[in-house]
C-alpha positions in Angstrom: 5.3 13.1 -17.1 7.9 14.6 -14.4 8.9 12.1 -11.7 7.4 12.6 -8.1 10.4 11.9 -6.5 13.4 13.8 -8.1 11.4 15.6 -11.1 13.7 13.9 -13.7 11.7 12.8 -17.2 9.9 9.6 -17.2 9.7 7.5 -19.6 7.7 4.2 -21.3 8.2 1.1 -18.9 7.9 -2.5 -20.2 4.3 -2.5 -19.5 1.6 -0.5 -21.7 0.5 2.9 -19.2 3.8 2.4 -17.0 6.7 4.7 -16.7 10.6 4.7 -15.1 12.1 7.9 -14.3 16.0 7.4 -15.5 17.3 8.9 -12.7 15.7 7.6 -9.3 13.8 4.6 -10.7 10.3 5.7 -8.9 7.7 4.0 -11.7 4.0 5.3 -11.8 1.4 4.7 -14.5 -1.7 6.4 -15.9 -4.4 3.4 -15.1 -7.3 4.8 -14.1 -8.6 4.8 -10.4 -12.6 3.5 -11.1 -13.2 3.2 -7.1 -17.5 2.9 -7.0 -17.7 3.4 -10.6 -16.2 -0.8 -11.8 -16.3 -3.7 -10.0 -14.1 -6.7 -10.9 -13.2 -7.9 -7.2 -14.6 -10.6 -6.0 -15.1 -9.5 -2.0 -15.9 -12.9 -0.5 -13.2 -15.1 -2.1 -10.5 -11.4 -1.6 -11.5 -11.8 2.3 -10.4 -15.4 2.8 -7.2 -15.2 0.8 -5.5 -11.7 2.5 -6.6 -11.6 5.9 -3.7 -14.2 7.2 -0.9 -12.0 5.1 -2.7 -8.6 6.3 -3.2 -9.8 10.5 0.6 -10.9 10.3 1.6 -7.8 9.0 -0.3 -5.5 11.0 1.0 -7.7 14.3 4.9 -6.8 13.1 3.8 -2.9 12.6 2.0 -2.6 15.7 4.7 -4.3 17.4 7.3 -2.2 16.6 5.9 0.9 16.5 4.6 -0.1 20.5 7.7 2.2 22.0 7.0 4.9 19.4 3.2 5.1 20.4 1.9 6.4 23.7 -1.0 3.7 25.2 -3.4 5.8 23.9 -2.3 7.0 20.4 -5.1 8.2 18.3 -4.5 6.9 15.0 -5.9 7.3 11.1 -6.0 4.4 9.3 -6.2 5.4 5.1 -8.1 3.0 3.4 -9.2 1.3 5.8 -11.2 -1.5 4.0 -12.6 -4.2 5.9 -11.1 -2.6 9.3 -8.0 -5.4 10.4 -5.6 -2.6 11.2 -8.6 -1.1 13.4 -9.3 -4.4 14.9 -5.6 -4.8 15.7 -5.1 -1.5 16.9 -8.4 -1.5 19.5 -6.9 -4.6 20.7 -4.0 -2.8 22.0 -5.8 0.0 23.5 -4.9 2.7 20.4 -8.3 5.0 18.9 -7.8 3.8 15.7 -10.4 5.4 13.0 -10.5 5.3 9.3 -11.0 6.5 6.2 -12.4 4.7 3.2 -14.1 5.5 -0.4 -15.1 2.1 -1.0 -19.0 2.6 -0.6 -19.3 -1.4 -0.6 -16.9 -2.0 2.5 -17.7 0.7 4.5 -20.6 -1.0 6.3 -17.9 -3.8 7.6 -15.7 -1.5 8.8 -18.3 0.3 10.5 -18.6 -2.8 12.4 -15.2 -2.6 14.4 -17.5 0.3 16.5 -14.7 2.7 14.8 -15.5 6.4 12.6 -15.2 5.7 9.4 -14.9 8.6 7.0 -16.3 7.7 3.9 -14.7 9.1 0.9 -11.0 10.1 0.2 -8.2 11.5 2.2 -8.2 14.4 3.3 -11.3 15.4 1.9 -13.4 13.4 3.9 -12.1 14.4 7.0 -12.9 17.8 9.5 -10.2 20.6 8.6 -9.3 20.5 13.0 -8.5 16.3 12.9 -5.3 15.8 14.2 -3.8 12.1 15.2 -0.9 10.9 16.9 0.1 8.5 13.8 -1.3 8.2 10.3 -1.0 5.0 8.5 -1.3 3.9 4.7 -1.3 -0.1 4.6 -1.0 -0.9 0.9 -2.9 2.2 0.1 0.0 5.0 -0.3 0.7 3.4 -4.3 -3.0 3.6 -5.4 -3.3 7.2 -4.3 -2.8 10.3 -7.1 -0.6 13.6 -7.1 1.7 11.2 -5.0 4.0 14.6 -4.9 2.1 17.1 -3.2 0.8 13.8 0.0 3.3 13.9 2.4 3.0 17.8 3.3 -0.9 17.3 3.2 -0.5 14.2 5.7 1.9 16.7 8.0 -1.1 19.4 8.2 -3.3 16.5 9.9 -0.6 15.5 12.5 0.1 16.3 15.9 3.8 17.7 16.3 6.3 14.8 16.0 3.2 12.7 15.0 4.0 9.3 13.4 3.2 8.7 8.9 3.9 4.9 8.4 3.5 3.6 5.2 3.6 -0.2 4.4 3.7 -1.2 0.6 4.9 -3.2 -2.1 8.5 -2.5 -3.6 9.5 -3.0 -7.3 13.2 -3.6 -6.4 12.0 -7.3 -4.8 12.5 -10.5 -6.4 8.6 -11.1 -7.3 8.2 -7.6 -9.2 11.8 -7.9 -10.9 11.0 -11.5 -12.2 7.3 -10.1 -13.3 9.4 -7.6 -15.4 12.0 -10.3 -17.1 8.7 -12.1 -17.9 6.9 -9.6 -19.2 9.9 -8.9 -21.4 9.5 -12.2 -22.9 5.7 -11.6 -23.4 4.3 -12.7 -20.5 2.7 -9.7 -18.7 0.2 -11.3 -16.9 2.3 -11.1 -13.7 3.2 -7.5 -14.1 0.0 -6.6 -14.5 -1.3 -8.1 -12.3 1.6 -6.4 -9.6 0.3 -3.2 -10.7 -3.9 -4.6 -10.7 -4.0 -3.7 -13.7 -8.1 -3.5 -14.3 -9.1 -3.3 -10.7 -11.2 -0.7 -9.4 -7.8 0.4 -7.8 -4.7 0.1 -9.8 -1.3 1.2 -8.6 -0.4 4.6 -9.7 3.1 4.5 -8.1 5.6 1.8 -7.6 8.4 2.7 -5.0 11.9 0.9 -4.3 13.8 1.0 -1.2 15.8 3.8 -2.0 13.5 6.3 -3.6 10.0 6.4 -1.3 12.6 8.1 1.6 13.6 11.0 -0.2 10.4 12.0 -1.6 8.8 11.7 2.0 11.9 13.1 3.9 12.0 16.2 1.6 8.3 17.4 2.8 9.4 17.7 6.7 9.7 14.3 7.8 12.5 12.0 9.4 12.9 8.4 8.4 13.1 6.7 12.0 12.6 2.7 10.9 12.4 0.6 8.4 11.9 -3.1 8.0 10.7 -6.0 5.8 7.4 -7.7 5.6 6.2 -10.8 4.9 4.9 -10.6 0.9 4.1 -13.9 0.6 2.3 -16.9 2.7 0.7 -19.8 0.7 -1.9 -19.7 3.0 -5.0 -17.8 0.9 -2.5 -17.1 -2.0 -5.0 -19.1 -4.2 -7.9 -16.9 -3.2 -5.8 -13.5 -3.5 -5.3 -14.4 -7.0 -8.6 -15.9 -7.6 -9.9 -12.4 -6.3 -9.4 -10.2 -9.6 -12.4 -11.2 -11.8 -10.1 -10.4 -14.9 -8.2 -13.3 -14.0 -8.6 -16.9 -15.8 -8.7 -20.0 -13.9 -5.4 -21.2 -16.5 -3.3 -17.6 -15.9 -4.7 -17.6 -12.4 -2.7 -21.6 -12.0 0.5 -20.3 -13.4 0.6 -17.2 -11.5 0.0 -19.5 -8.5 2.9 -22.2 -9.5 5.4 -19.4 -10.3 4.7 -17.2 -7.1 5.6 -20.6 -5.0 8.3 -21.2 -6.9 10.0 -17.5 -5.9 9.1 -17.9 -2.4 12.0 -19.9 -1.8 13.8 -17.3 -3.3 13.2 -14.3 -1.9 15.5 -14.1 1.6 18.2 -13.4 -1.6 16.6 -10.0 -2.9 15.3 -7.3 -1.4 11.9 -7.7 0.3 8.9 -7.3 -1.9 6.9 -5.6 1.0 8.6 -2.8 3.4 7.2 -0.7 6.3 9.1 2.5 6.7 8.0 4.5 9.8 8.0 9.0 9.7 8.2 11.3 12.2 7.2 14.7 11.6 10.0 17.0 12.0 10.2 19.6 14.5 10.7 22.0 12.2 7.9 21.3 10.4 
């Protein structure tokens, strides 16, 4: 396996089906992506528990990509799910559509009054779409041939359109303590960072110094970046309680030790970052 970011050799990572290229750090695994095919997530309990993480999150993106954003951006949400970003972006006057392969969500997102493309980017969508701004909110790590995504992304935006990409980061406090632990032989955490077993799995696992060059190198420039909030005890229980591989005892401990971090986290990077694109004008 040849890193996605720098092409340098990757090699076993501390968790079975994981891998660490030993230059840039960029991590990716071989889990298999079962969308339609295995289900293991609970819906109803995953709805409660991420919503109040997912609205507050959306609420900073939106916010700061307002001056970025003319009043009436069209925009492609990847992986939609349920629709929030859509709901949030309709609220601010923005065409927000989406695209989703989950056959069982569709129907809610449908509900938002928004297209929903069902089945995978870009396949799913017409050859002529073109937005404003293209957004991946925790989606751009579960997607395969990570390489080759940014310049397929640039053929489906308007010039100087907007790629924003929010996702977790394996230089933050929770991944890096998931990794000493899973040293000691407890990878329950780590796997469950990755979702390990889910339907979806992450196939990559960016820091915050190697998703910019893999993305910058394919006719983007980096314009912002920021933190976002990775951890709110509100719904925590029911985000954990969500993976049906997950026992009520592991399920406690994952719980007590992810409170226990959340006072530490303002000292590490942050374990969630948005990092806004423009498409170049060479591009």
């Amino acid at each position: 396996m040849k890193c996605a970011v720098c092409d340098g050799e990757m090699r076993p990572d501390v968790l079975a089906n994981t891998y660490q290229c030993a230059a840039c750090r960029f991590r990716a695994s071989s889990f298999p992506v079962q969308i339609n095919q295995l289900q293991t997530v609970n819906e109803a309990v995953r709805l409660g528990g991420l919503k109040p993480l997912r609205q507050a999150n959306f609420k900073q993106i939106l916010d700061e990509c307002a001056p970025l954003l003319s009043a009436t951006a069209t925009i492609l949400d990847v992986g939609c799910g349920h629709g929030w970003f859509i709901e949030a972006a309709r609220q601010r006057g923005y065409q927000c559509d989406g695209v989703e392969p989950d056959s069982n969500i569709i129907p809610v997102a449908e509900k938002t009054g928004a297209t929903i493309y069902a089945g995978y980017f870009p396949s799913a969508l017409p050859s002529e779409a073109r937005f404003d701004a293209i957004i991946f909110n925790d989606v751009f790590e579960h997607i395969p041939d990570i390489a080759s995504l940014p310049e397929v992304i640039g053929g489906y935006l308007k010039p100087r359109g907007l790629l924003i990409i929010n996702l977790p980061m394996s230089d933050g406090l929770i991944y890096r303590a998931s990794t000493i632990a899973a040293r000691l032989g407890i990878q329950g955490p780590l796997a469950r960072m990755w979702q390990r077993g889910l339907p979806s799995p992450h196939v990559s696992y960016f820091s915050h110094d190697n998703l910019e060059p893999l993305i910058c190198s394919k006719g983007f420039d980096l314009i912002t970046k920021s933190d976002l909030v990775s951890l709110v005890t509100t719904g925590l229980w029911g985000r954990i309680r969500a993976d049906g591989n997950v026992g009520p005892l592991e399920a406690a401990a994952t719980y007590m030790s992810a409170i226990g971090l959340k006072t530490l986290t303002a000292l590490f990077p942050s374990d969630v970052a948005c990092f806004v694109f423009r498409l170049s004008e060479r591009h």
